[in-house]
C-alpha positions in Angstrom: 169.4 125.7 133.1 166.6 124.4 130.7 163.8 122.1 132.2 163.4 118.6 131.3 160.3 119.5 128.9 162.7 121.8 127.2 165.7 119.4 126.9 162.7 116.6 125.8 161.6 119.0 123.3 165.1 120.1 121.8 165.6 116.3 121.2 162.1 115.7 119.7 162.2 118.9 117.4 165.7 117.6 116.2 165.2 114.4 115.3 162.2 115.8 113.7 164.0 117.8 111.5 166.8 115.3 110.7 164.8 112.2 110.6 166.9 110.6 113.1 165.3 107.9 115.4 166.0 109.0 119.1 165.7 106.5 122.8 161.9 106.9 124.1 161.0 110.0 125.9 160.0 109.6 129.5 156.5 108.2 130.3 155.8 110.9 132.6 155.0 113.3 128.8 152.7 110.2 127.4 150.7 108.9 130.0 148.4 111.8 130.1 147.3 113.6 127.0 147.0 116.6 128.3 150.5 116.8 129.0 151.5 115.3 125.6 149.5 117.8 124.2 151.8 120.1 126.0 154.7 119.4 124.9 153.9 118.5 121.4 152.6 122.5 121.0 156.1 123.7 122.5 157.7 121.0 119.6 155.4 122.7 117.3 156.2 126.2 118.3 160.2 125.7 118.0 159.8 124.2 114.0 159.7 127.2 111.6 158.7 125.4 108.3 155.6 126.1 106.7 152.0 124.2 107.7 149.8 122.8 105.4 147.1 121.9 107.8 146.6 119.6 110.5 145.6 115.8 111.3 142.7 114.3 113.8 144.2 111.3 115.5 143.1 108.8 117.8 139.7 108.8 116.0 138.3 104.8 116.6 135.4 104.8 119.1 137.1 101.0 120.4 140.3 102.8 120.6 139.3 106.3 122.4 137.2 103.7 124.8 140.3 101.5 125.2 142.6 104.2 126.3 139.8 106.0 128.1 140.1 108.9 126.5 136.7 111.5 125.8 138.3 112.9 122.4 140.9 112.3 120.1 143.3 114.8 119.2 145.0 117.2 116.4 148.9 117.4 115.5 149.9 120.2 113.0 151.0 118.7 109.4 154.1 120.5 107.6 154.7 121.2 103.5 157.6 118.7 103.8 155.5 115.5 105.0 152.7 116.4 102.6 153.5 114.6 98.8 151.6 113.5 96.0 150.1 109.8 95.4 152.9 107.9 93.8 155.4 109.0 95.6 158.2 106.8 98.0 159.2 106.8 101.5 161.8 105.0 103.5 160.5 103.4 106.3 162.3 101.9 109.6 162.1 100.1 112.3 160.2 102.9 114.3 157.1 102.7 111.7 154.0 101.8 112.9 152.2 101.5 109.5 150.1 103.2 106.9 146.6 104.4 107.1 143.5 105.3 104.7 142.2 108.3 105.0 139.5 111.4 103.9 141.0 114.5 103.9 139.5 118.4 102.9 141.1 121.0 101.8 139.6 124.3 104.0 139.1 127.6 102.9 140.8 130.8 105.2 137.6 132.2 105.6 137.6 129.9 108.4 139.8 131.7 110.1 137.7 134.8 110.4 134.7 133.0 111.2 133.2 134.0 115.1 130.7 131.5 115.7 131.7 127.5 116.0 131.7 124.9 113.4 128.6 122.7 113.4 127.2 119.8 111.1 125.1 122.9 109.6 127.5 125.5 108.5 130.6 123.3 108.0 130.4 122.5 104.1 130.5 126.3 103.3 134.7 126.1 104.1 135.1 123.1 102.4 136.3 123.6 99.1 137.9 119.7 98.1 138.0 116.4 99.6 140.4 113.9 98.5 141.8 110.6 99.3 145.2 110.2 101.3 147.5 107.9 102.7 149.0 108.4 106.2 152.3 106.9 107.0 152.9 106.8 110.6 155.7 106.1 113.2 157.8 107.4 116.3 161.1 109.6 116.1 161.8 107.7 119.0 162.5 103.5 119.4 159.4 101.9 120.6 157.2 99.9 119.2 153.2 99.7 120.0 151.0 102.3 121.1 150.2 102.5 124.9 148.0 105.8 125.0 147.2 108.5 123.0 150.0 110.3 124.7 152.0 108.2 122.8 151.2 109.0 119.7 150.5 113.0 120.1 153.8 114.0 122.1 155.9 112.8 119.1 153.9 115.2 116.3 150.9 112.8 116.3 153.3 110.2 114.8 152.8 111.3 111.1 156.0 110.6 108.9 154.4 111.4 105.6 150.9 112.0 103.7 150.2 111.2 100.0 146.9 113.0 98.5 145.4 112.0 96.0 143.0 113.5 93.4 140.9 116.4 94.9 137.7 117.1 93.9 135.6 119.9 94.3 133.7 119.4 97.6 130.2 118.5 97.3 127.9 117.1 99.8 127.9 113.5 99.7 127.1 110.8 102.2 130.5 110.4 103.5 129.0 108.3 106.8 129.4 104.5 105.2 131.9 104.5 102.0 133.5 101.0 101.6 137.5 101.6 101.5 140.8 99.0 101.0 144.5 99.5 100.8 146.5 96.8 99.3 150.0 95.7 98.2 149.5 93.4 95.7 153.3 92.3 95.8 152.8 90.3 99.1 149.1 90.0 98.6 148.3 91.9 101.3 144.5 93.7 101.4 142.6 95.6 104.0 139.3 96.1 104.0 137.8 99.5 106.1 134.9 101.8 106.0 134.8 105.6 106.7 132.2 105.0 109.8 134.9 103.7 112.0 136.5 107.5 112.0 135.1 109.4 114.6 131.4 109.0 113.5 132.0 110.1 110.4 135.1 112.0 108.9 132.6 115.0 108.6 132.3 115.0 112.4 136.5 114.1 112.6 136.7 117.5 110.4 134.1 119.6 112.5 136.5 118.7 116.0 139.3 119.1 114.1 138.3 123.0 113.4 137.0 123.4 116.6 140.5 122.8 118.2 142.2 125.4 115.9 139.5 127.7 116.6 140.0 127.1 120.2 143.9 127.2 120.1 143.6 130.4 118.0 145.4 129.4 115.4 145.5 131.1 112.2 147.8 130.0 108.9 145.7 132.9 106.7 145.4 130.8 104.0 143.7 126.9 102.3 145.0 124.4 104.4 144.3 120.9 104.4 142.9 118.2 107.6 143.2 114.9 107.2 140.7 113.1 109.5 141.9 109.8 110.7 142.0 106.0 109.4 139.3 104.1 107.4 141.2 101.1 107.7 143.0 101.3 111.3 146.5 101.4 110.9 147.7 98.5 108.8 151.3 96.6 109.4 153.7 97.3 106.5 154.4 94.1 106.0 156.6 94.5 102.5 157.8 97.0 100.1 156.4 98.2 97.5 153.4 99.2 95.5 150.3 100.4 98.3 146.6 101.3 97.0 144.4 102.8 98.6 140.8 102.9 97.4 137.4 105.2 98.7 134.5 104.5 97.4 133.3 107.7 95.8 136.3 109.6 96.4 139.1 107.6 94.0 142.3 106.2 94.7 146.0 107.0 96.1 149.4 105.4 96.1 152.7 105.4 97.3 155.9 103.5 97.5 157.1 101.4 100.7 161.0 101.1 100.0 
C-alpha cells in the first residue's frame, strides 16, 4: 500500500507532466515548509526530464515576514519550462501571474567547489546574467497564496520562464536597478526594483547555491537560477503582448494567450 505523500506525489508529478489542473492537495503538505519541501523533492526525484537550473522563491522581506518564514526557498527548473523571450503560453484559471526577474547562468565548476558561496567568491561562477520572465501558477485549483508551502509543494509554482538576452557577466551594481513589465494592449504597467529580491538578487543567487550545495546536488554542467521577482507577482489581467524591462540588463517578452 503507498502512503498518502506517495499517492499526493503520483498525482502532483502527473499533472505535472500532462499540464492537467488537479483538486488541492491536503493542507497538512503546505502549512509547514519543511514538509512542502519534502514532498516537492520526492515530486522532483520521480520526473526524469532534464534540469536547467533552479529558482529562489518566496524572496520579498514583507512576504517572508508575513508568512513568518526565516528564508525563502529553491524549486528545480526543467528544459521544457525554460523558452526564449517572445514566446506564448496558455494560461488558466490556476495562474497566479507573471513575474520580473534577474537570472545567471552558473558555471559547473560550482559543483566541485568545497568551500561555501559568499559575496566574495561568488562572481567567479557566474558566467551571464540575463533578464526573464516568470509565469507562475498551481497544478492544482486554488487561488491565492496562504504560505510558502503553498507555493513550494507544487514545484515552486513555476509554469514557464522566458530569458532574454544574456550577457557576459560582469560586476555591476545589481542592488537598485529600476524595472517594469507592461501589456500595452490593456494598458497595464508595473513598476519594480531589483532591492525588493531578497536584498539583492546577488544575495537571492548566493542562498540559492548554498541550498544545492547543501542538498548535494550536482547537474555536471551550466545551469541557470533565476532569483525571484522585481516586480511582485503581477495579475494577468489580458492577453497578449508582456515587456519586461531591467535597467542595465535589457528587455524580455512573451505572449499571454
Amino acid at each position: 500500500m503507498k502512503s498518502l505523500t506517495e499517492k499526493i506525489s503520483d498525482k502532483l508529478v502527473n499533472a505535472f507532466l500532462k499540464n492537467k489542473i488537479i483538486a488541492p492537495i491536503p493542507s497538512k503538505f503546505t502549512k509547514n515548509l519543511k514538509e512542502a519541501q519534502k514532498l516537492r523533492m520526492l515530486c522532483e526525484s520521480k520526473i526524469n526530464l532534464p534540469v536547467i537550473g533552479f529558482k529562489a522563491a518566496g524572496t520579498g522581506i514583507p512576504l517572508i515576514k508575513k508568512f513568518k518564514e526565516k528564508e525563502p526557498f529553491y524549486a528545480s527548473i526543467y528544459k521544457r519550462n525554460f523558452l526564449k523571450s517572445g514566446k506564448n503560453v496558455k494560461i488558466n484559471k490556476a495562474t497566479l501571474g507573471i513575474e520580473l526577474e534577474v537570472c545567471y547562468k552558473i558555471k559547473k565548476s560550482f559543483f566541485s567547489s568545497i568551500s561555501s558561496i559568499t559575496s566574495k567568491n561568488i562572481s567567479k561562477y557566474i558566467s551571464h546574467i540575463a533578464p526573464c520572465i516568470e509565469v507562475v501558477g498551481y497544478r492544482q485549483r486554488k487561488k491565492g497564496i496562504k504560505s510558502f508551502g503553498d507555493l513550494c509543494s507544487d514545484f515552486g509554482a513555476n509554469v514557464k520562464f522566458f530569458i532574454g538576452s544574456a550577457k557576459k557577466y560582469k560586476k555591476i551594481n545589481i542592488n537598485n536597478l529600476k524595472t517594469n513589465i507592461s501589456n500595452k494592449k490593456i494598458n497595464q504597467s508595473v513598476n519594480g526594483n531589483t532591492n525588493t529580491v531578497y536584498i539583492n538578487p546577488l544575495n537571492s543567487l548566493r542562498f540559492v547555491l548554498n541550498k544545492v550545495k547543501k542538498d548535494k546536488i550536482n547537474l555536471n554542467k551550466d545551469f541557470w537560477v533565476f532569483t525571484g521577482s522585481t516586480v511582485g507577482v503581477v495579475p494577468i489581467k489580458g492577453k497578449g503582448l508582456y515587456i519586461g524591462k531591467i535597467d542595465k540588463l535589457g528587455t524580455v517578452k512573451t505572449i499571454i494567450r
